[in-house]
N, C-alpha and C positions, 0 to 999 in steps of 0.2 A: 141132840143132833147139832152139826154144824149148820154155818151158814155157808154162803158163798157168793165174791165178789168178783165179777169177769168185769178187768177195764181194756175198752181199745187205745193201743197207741198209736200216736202220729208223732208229729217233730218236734214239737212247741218248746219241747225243752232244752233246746240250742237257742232258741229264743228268747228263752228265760234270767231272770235275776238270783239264779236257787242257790250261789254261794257267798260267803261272805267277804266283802271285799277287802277286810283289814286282815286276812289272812294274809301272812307273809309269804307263803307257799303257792297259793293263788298269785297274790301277784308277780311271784317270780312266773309263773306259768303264761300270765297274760301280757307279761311284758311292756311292750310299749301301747297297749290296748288297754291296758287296769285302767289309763285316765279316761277312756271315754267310757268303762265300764261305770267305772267310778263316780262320774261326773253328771251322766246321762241315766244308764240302765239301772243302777244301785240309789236311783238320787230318792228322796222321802217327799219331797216339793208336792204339791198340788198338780198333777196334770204332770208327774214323772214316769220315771220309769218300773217304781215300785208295785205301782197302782195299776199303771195303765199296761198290759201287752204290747196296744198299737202304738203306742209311743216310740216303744223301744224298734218296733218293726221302721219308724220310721225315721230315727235316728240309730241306725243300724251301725256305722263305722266299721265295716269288716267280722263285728264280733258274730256272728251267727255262721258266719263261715269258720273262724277261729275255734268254736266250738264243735262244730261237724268235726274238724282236724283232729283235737286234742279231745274229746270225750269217744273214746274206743269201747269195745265189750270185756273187755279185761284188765280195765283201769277204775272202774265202778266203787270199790272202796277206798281207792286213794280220793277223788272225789267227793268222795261222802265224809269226808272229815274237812273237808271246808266250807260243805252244805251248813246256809243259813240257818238257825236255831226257828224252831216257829213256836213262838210262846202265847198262841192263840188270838183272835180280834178282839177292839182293833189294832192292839201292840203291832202285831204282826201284820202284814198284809198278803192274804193268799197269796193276791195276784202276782206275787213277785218271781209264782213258781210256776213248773208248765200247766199244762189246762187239765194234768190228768191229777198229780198231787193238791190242785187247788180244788176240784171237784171234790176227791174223796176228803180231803180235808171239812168240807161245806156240809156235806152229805153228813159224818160223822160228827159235825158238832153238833148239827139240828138234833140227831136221833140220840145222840149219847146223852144229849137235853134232858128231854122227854123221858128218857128210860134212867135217867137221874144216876149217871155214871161219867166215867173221862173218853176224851176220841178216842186215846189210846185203849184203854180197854175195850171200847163200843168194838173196834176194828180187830183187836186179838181172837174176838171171835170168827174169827172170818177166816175160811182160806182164801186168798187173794192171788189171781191170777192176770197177769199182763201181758194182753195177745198182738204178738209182731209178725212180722215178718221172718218165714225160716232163715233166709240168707242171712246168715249170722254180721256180714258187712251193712246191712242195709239199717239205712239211717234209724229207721223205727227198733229194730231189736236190739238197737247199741242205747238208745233212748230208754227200752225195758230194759236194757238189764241197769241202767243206775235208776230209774224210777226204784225197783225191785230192792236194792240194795237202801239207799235214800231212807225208801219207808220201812223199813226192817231196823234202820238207826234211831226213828223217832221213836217205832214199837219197843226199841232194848231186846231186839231177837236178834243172833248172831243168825248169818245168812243158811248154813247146813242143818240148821234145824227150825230155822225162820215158818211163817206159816206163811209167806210172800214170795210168790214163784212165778218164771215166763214160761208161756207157753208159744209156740211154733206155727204159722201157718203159712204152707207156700201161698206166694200171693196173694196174700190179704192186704198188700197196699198195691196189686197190679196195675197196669197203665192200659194194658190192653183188655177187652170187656170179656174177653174168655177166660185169661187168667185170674180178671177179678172176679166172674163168676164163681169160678172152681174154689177161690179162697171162702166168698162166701157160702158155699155147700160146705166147707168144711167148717168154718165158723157155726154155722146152724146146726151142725151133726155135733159141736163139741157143746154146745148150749143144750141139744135134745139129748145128750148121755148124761147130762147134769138132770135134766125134769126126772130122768127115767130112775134116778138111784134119790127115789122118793126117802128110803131108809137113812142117806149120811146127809141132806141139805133141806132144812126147813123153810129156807131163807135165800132165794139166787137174785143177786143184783148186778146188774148188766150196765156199767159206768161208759158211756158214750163220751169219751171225752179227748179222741184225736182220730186225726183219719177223714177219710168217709163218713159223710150223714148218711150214707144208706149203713153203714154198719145199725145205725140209731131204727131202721124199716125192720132188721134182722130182731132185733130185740125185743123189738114193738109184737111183733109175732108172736112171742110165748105170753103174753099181758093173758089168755083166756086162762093161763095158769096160777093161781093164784099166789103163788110163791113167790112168782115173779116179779120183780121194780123195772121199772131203765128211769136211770138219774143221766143227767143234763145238766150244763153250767156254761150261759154265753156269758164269754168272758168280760164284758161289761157288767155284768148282772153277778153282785155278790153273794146270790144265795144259789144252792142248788136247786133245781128242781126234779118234782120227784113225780112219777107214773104210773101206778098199781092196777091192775084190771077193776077195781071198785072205787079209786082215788086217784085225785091233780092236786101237787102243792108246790105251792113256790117259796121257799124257804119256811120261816116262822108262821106264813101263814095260813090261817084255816084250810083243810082238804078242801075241798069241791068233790062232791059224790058224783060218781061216773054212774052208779048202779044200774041207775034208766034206761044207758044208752045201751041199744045193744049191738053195737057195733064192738065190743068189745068184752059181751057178755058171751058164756058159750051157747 
């Protein structure tokens, strides 16, 4: 049987450091922006922008706007060949990328640990899906489709037969509480078509990691199912955490047995 990995998206990745700055293509692209990309959001320093998100959030210089502009839904491969190499921790520094590549990244090294294999493999098993906004304009589903693309490059899967896919949901980032409603009844109807096809997914992990914390309530919901995980990563915190209806872990360490509680027993 497969597994299967639902991540929610949000923006973060216009606010990210996810490509590399010595690319020459990149910086024709960023123009008169590569030096504060450069300088600030790409920097390796202690307390930069590598490491830190709110760094970059707060020495912003236009660039989170620049990338709303230039990263579209149909430009996602060009992209992805200037995408940062990530050669694992602490060479590499998650945080440099948005909240949702840096989770699954966290998520996938603890457990590829443990089960004595690579991320990249740990994650091949997975069909992995990342849910936007249907509006194909809207910032969230321009964000999946290069997440989608990004991680299919680090997997070595060409994207048509990638096992990394978006999926669609009208307002799932709405503003107004009926529209986000409606999103979430259909976020939970596509979660409950996943519990119900008991025969194709052993394994459903539900990656909270942009958006709405109530998408993280919606998730919390299938935990009596034991198939079920919701992983979590605040972005100061390098390690994933992880929430199984019998188990709490925060990175490397020890579970904590939930079994007792039955608050989350059926």
């Amino acid at each position: 049987m497969a597994k299967l990995m639902v991540v929610t998206v949000g923006t973060s990745l216009f606010q990210s450091a996810s490509w590399n700055k010595d690319d020459e293509n990149f910086k024709e692209v960023l123009g008169s922006y590569w030096e504060s990309y450069a300088k600030h959001w790409a920097a390796d320093e202690d307390d930069k922008g590598l490491r830190f998100p709110e760094y970059r959030r707060k020495n912003d210089f236009g660039l989170e706007a620049l990338f709303k502009t230039e990263l579209t839904h149909n430009n996602a491969e060009t992209w992805a060949q200037w995408l940062a190499p990530y050669a694992g921790a602490p060479k590499t520094h998650k945080m440099r990328y948005s909240g949702e590549l840096t989770t699954i990244l966290s998520f996938a090294e603890n457990e590829a640990k443990a089960a004595r294999q690579s991320w990249q493999d740990f994650l091949r098993e997975y069909e992995i899906y990342f849910v936007h906004d249907a509006d194909m304009n809207a910032e969230t589903a321009r964000a999946a489709q290069h997440h989608a693309v990004y991680l299919q490059k680090w997997l070595q899967r060409e994207a048509e037969s990638g096992n990394v896919k978006c999926w669609k949901i009208s307002g799932f980032s709405g503003k107004s509480p009926q529209e986000l409603s409606e999103g979430l009844r259909s976020y939970q109807d596509f979660l409950q078509n996943a519990r119900f096809d008991v025969k194709k997914f052993e394994c459903i992990d539900v990656v909270i990691s942009g958006g709405y914390k109530v998408y993280g309530l919606v998730g919390y919901g299938f935990l009596p199912d034991a198939r079920f995980r919701v992983v979590y990563q605040h972005e100061e915190l390098l390690e994933a955490i992880v929430q199984s209806k019998d188990k709490f872990q925060v990175g490397k360490t020890p579970p904590i047995d939930l079994s007792a509680f039955s608050t989350i027993n059926e």
